[in-house]
C-alpha positions as CSV (number, residue, x, y, z in Angstrom):
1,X,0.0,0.0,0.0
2,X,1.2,3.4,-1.0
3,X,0.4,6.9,1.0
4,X,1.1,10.0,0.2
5,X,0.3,12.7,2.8
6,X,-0.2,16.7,1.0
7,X,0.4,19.4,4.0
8,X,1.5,22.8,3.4
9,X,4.5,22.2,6.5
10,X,6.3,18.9,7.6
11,X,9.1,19.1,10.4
12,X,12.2,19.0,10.3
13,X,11.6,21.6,6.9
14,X,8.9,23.8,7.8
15,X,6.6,24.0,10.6
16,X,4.4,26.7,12.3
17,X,2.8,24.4,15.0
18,X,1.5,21.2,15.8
19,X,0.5,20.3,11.9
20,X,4.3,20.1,10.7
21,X,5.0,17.8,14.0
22,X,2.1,15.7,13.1
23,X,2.6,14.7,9.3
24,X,6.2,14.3,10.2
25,X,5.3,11.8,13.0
26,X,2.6,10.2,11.3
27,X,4.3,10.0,8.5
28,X,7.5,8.5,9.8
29,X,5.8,6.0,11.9
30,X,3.8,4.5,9.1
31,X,7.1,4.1,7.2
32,X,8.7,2.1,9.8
33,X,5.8,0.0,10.0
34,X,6.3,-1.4,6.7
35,X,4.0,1.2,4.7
36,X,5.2,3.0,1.3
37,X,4.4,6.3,2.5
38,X,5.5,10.4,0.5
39,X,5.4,13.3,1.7
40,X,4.5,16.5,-0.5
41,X,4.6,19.8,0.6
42,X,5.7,23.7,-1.2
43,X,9.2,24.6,-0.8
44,X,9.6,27.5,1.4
45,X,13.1,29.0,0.2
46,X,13.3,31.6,2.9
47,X,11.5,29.7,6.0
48,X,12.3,26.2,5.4
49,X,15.8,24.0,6.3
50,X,16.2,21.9,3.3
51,X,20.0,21.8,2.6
52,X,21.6,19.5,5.0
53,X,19.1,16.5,3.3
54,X,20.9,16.4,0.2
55,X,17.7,17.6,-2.2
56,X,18.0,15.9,-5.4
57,X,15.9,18.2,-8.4
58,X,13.2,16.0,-10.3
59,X,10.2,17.1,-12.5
60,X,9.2,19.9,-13.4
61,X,5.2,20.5,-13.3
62,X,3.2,22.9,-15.0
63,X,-0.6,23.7,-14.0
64,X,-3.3,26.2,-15.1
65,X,-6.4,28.0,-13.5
66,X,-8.2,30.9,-14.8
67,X,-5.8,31.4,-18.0
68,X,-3.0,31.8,-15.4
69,X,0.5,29.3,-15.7
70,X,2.1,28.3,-12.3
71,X,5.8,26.5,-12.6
72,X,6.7,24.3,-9.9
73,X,10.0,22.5,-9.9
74,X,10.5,19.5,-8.0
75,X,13.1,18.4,-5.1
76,X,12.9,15.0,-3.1
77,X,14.8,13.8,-0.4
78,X,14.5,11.0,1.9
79,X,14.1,10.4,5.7
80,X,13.1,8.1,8.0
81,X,12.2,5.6,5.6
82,X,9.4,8.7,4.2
83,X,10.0,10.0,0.7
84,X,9.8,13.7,0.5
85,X,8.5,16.0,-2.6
86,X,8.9,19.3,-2.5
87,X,7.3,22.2,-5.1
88,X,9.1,25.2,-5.1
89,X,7.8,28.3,-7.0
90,X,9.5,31.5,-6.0
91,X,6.6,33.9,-6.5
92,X,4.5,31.7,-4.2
93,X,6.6,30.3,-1.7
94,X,10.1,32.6,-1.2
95,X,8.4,34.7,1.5
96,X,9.7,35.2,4.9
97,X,6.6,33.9,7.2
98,X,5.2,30.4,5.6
99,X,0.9,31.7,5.9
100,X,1.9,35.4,6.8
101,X,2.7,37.4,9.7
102,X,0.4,37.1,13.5
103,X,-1.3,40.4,12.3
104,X,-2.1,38.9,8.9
105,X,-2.4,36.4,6.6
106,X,-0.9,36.4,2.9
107,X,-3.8,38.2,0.8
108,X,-3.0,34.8,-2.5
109,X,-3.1,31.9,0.2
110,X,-6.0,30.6,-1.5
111,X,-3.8,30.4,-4.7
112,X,-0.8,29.4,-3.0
113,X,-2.3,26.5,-1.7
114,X,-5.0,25.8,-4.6
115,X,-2.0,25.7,-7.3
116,X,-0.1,23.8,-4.6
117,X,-2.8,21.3,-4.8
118,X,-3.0,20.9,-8.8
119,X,0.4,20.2,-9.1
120,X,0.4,17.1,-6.6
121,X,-2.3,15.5,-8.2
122,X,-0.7,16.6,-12.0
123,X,2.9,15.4,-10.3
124,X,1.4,11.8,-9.2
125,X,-0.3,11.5,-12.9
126,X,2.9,12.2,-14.9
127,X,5.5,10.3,-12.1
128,X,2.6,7.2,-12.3
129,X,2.9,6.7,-8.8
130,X,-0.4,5.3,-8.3
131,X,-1.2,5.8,-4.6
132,X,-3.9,3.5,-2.9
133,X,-4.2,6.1,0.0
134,X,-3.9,10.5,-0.6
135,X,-4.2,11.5,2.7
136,X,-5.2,15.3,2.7
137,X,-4.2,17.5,6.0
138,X,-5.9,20.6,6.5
139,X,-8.0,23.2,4.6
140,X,-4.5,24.2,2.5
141,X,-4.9,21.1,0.9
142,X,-8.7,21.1,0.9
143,X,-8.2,21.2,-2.7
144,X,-6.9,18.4,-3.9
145,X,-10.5,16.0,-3.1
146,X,-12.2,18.6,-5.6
147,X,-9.5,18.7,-8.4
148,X,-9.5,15.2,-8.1
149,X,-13.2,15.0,-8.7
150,X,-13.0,17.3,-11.2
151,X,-10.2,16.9,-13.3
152,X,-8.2,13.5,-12.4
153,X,-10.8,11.4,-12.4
154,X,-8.0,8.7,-13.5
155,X,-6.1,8.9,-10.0
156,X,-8.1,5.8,-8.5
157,X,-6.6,6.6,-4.9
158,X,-9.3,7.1,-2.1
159,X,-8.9,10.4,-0.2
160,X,-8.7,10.7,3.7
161,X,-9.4,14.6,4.7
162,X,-7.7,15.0,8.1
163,X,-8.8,18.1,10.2
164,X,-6.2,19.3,12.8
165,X,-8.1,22.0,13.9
166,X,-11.7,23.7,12.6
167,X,-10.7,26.4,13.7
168,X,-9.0,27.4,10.5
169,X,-11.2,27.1,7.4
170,X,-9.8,28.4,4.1
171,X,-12.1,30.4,3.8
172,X,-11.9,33.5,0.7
173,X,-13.5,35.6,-1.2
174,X,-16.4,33.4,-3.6
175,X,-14.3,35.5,-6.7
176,X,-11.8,33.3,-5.4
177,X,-13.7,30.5,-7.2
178,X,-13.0,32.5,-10.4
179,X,-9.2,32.2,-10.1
180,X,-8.5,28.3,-8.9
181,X,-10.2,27.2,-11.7
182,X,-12.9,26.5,-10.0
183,X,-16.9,25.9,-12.0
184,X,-19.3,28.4,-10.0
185,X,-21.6,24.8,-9.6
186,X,-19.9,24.2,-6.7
187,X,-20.7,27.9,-5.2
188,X,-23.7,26.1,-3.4
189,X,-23.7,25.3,0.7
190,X,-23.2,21.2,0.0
191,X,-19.8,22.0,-1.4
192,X,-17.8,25.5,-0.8
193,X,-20.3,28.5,-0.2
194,X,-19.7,29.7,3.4
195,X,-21.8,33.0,4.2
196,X,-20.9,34.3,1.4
197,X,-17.4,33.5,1.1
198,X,-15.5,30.1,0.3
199,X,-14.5,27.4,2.5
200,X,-11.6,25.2,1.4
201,X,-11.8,22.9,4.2
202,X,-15.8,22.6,3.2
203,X,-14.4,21.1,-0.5
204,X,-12.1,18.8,1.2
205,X,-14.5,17.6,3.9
206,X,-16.9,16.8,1.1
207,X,-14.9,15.5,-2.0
208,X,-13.4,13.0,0.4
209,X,-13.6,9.4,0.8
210,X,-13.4,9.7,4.7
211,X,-12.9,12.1,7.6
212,X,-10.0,11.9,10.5
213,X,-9.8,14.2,13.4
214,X,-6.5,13.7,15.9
215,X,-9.0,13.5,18.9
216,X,-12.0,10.9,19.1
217,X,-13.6,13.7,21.6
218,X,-12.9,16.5,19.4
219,X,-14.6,14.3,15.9
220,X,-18.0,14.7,18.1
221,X,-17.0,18.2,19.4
222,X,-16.8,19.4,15.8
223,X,-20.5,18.1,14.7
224,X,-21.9,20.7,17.1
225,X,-22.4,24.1,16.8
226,X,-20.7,25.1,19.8
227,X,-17.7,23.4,18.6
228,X,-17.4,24.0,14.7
229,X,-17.3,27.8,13.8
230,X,-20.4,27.7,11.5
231,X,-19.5,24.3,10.4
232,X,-21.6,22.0,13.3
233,X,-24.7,20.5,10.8
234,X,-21.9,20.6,8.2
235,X,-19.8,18.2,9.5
236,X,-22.7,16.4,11.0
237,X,-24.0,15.1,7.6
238,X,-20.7,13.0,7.5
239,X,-21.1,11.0,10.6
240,X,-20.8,7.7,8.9
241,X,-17.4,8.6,7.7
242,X,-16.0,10.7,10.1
243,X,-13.6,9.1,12.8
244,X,-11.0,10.7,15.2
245,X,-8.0,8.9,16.1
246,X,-5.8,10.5,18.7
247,X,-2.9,11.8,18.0
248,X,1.2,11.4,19.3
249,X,4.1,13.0,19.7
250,X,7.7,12.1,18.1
251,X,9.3,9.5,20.7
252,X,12.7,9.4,19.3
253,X,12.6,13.6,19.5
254,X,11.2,13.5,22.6
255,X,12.4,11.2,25.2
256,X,14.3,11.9,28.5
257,X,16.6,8.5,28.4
258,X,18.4,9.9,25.3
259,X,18.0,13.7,25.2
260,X,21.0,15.8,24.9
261,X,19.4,19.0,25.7
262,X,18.7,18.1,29.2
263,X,21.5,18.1,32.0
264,X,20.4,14.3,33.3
265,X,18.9,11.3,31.5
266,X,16.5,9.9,33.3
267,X,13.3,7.7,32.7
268,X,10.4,6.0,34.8
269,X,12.6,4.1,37.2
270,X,14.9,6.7,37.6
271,X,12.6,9.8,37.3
272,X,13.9,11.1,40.6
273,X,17.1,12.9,38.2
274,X,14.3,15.4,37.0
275,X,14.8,17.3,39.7
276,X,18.9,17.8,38.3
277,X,17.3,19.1,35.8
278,X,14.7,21.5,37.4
279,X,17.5,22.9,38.9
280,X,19.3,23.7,36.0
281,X,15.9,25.3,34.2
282,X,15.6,27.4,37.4
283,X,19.1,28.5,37.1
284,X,18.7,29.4,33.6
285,X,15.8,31.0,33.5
286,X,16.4,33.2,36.9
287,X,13.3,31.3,39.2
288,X,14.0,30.1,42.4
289,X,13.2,27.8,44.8
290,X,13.7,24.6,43.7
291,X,11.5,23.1,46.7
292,X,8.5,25.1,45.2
293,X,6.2,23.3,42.4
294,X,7.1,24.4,38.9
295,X,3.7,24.6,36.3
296,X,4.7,25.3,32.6
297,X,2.4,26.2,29.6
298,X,3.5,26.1,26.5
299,X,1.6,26.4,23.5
300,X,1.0,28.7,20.5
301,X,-0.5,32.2,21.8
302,X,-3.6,31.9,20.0
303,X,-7.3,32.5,21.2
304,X,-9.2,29.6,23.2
305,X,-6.1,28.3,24.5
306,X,-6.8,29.8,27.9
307,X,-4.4,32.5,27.8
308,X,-6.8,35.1,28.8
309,X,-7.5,33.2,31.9
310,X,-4.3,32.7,32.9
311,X,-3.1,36.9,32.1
312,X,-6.1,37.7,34.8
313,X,-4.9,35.2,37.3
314,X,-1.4,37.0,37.3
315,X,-1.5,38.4,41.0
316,X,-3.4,35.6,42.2
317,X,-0.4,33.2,40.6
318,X,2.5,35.7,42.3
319,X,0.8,34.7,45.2
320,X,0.7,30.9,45.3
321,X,4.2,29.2,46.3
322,X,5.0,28.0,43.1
323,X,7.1,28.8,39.8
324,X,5.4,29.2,36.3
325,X,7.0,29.1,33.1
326,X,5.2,30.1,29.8
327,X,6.5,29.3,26.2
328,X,5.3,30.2,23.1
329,X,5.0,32.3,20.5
330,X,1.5,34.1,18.3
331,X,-0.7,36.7,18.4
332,X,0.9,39.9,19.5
333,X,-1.5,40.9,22.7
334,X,-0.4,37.4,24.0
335,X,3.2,38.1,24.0
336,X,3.3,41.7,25.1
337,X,1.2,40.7,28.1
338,X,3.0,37.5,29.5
339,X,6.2,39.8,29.1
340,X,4.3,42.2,31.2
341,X,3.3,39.4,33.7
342,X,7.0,38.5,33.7
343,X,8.4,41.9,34.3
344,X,6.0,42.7,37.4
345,X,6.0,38.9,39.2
346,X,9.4,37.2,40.3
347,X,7.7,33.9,40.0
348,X,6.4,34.0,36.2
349,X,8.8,33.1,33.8
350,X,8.4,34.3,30.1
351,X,10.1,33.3,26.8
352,X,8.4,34.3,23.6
353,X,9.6,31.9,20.8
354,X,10.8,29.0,21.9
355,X,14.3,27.6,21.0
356,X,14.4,23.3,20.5
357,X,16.9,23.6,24.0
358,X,14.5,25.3,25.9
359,X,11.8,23.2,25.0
360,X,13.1,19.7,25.8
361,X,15.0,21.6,28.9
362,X,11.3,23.0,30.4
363,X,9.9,19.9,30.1
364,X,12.2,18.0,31.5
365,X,12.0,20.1,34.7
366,X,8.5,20.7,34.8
367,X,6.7,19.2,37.8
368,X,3.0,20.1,35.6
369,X,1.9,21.0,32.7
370,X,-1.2,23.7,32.3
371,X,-3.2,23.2,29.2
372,X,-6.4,24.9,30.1
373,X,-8.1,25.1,26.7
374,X,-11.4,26.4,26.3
375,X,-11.1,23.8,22.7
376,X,-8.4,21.5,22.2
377,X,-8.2,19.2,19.0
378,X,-5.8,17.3,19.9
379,X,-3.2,18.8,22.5
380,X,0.4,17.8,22.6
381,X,1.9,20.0,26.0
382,X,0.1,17.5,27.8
383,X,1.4,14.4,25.9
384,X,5.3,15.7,26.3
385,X,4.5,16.8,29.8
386,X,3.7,13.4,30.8
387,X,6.6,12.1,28.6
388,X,8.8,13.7,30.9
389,X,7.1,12.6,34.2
390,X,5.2,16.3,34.4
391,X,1.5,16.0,35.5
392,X,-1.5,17.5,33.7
393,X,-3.3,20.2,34.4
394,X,-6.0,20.7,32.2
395,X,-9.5,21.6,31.4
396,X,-12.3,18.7,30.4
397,X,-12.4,18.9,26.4
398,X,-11.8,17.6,23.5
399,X,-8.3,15.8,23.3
400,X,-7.5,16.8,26.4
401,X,-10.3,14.2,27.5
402,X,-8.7,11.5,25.5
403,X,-5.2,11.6,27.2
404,X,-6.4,12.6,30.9
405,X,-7.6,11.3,33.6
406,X,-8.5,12.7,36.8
407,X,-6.9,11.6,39.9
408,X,-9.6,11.5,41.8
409,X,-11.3,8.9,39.2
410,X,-8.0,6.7,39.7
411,X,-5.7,9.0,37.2
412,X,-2.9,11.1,37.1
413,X,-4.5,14.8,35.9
414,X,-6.2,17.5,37.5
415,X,-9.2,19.0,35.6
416,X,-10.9,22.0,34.9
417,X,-14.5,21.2,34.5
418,X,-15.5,25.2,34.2
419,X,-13.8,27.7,32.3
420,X,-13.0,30.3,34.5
421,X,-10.2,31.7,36.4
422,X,-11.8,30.3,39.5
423,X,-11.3,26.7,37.7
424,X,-8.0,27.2,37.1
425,X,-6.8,28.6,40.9
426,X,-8.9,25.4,42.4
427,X,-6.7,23.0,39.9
428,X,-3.3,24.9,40.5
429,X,-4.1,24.9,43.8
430,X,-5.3,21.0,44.1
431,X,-1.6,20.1,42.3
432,X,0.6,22.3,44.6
433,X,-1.3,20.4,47.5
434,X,-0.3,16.9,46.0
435,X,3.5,18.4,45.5
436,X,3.8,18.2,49.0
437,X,4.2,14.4,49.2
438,X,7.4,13.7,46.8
439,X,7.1,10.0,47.2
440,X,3.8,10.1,46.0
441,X,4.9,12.5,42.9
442,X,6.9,10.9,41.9
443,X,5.4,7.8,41.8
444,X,2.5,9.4,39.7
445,X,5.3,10.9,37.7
446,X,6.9,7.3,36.6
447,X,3.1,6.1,35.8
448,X,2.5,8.8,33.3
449,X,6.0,8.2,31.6
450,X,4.5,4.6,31.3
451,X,1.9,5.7,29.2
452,X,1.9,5.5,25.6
453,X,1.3,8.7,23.3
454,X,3.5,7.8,20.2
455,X,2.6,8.1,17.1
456,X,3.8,4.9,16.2
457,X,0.0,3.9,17.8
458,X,-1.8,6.3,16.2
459,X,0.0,5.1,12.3
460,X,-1.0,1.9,13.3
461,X,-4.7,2.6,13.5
462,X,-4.1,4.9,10.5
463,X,-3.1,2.4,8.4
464,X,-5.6,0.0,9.6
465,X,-8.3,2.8,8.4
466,X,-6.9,2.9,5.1
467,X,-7.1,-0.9,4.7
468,X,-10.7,-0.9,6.0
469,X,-11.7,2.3,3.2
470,X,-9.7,0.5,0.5
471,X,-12.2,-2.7,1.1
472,X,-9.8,-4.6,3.2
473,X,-10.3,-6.6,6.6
């Protein structure tokens, strides 16, 4: 069986967030489980890291919409068992920010991404690679289930349409329509029409042969209106082929027995060396008190991730006996304000975009992790918390439900049931209680590193999805 997955980022060559770490993983894991599986994504000349994988230049591929010509020329690599295919086209792609700046977004996305889409499917025709599998990921390559239907009818590959996050929609002006080449048929509410506008992810989640979410919570999340953005009765229609398997993180990037980042290896049975390396995050970072509880969040400054709740906590967090460190990068409001935070409280620690030392090092010093989303697809702070014997702290939705349990129903997580700044005090509080007993944390701290949240589990169901749409067992 053949797969090729179409994203607009991959890690270790582009990546904005958790899509680039989630093709990558996916992507490798399948591989090493046996699978044929490519990669294609754009070529971002100024953003991306391409050079040290030894690029090798292969077809050039021409596609037109709307009268218009768009030259791609091709570059694979491999890695990780995974094929990669990159399009490069310097008008489209040689830009310094991949979508656009936090302020904005790049006014031709819709073309960037629509041409991006044409030229996989024309690239597959003319290479012959014959695909059983053409696994879509996100609205920027929403496009490629309605080219398909449209104008590669001979590409016999079934689609799967994976949402990361419905939160981001494609959606454009309905001229758009005009210039992907697009028939103004499909300007109707079944297919792209979307108050007026486009939606991108709309085409994909229709023209598609089945429907993934990273989160079996979220998949039911997202068929309500509260959930969606607009797109609740949508996405209901597709209940009988819509399925969410919960995502992993990268357990060869991420683990604690063989990180070089970290001052001390450690794993479950020696999980007591964390606190080597709390002491050198501490140092670092200018906190103190190692005997005090450490809570980090880290997570891409965006709305609904409960960053507001945790900027009007501030004084009451200055005055609980713990350290907090916040990581992450976004929206401009978000950063200026944790930096504020930062600046007025001597236990709130701030770094706005995050370096790959500082990550693995907060993590592996972190005694919890805060995740206290008012929506959460998928989540991965919670998944490397617990990696690296940290303990959840988190609030009751989608993924977040999927990877948590409470302790009090037997678990290892603290939950926020409300969404409030109330809910999140009473859950800091109720984990800076249970730090007090360090036999005990610890103990819950080798149970979570037990767990397993690799992606290597969630390929595995992948693959046995694609089997079961392809009329397998």
């Amino acid at each position: 069986m053949i797969a090729v997955h179409i994203t607009s980022e991959v890690y270790p060559f582009s990546r904005t967030g958790m899509l680039g770490d989630s093709v990558f993983g996916l992507a490798k894991s399948q591989a090493s489980l046996g699978q044929e599986t490519v990669v294609f994504s754009p070529m971002y000349t100024s953003a991306g890291c391409y050079e040290p994988y030894g690029l090798v230049k292969g077809r050039d591929i021409t596609v037109y919409a709307a009268g218009v010509c768009y030259f791609f020329t091709t570059f694979s690599t491999q890695l990780d068992g995974v094929r990669y295919v990159f399009f490069n086209n310097e008008e489209l792609y040689n830009r310094r920010y991949i979508y656009g700046t936090s302020s904005y977004d790049y006014s031709d996305n819709d073309i960037r991404y629509g041409m991006f889409c044409m030229a996989s499917l024309q690239y597959i025709r003319e290479e012959s690679i014959h695909p059983d599998i053409i696994h879509c990921h996100e609205w920027q390559a929403g496009l490629v289930p309605v080219y398909k239907h449209l104008f590669y009818e001979d590409i016999k590959a079934k689609i799967v349409f994976t949402i990361h996050d419905i939160t981001f929609q494609g959606v454009f002006g309905k001229f758009s329509i005009q210039s992907l080449g697009l028939p103004w048929e499909m300007y109707n509410i079944e297919e792209l029409e979307f108050y007026e506008n486009i939606s991108l992810l709309k085409g994909g989640a229709t023209h598609s042969d089945f429907i993934t979410l990273l989160s079996p919570t979220y998949a039911k999340e997202v068929q309500t209106e509260e959930n969606s953005f607009g797109l609740g009765s949508f996405m209901a229609k597709f209940e009988d082929r819509i399925e969410g398997i919960l995502g992993g993180i990268d357990y060869d990037r991420f683990n604690p027995e063989t990180d070089q980042f970290i001052k001390m290896n450690y794993n479950a049975d020696t999980v007591q060396h964390k606190l080597v390396n709390k002491e050198d995050f501490l140092s670092e970072t200018g906190l103190g008190n190692t005997e005090l509880p450490l809570f980090l969040l880290e997570t891409k400054f965006t709305e609904r991730k409960g960053l507001e709740l945790l900027a009007d906590c501030a004084d009451k967090l200055a005055e609980i006996p713990a350290n907090f460190a916040i990581l992450g990068y976004g929206e401009p409001k978000f950063c200026s304000k944790f930096k504020e935070i930062a600046n007025n409280h001597n236990n709130v620690f701030t770094s706005i975009g995050i370096s790959e030392s500082m990550l693995h090092k907060a993590y592996a010093a972190a005694d919890f992790v805060l995740r206290p989303s008012l929506s959460d697809p998928c989540g991965k702070s919670q998944m490397l918390g617990m990696r690296y014997g940290a303990l959840p702290v988190v609030r009751r939705t989608g993924g977040l439900i999927d990877t948590v349990v409470d302790i009090e129903d037997g678990g290892y997580g603290f939950f926020m049931d409300g969404y409030s700044r109330h809910d999140l005090i009473k859950q800091i509080n109720r984990a800076v209680d249970f730090f007090q007993n360090k036999a005990i944390l610890f103990e819950y701290a080798a149970k979570v590193m037990r767990l397993d949240f690799s992606w290597m589990r969630t390929a595995e169901k992948f693959i046995l999805l694609y089997q079961r749409i392809l009329g397998g067992s």
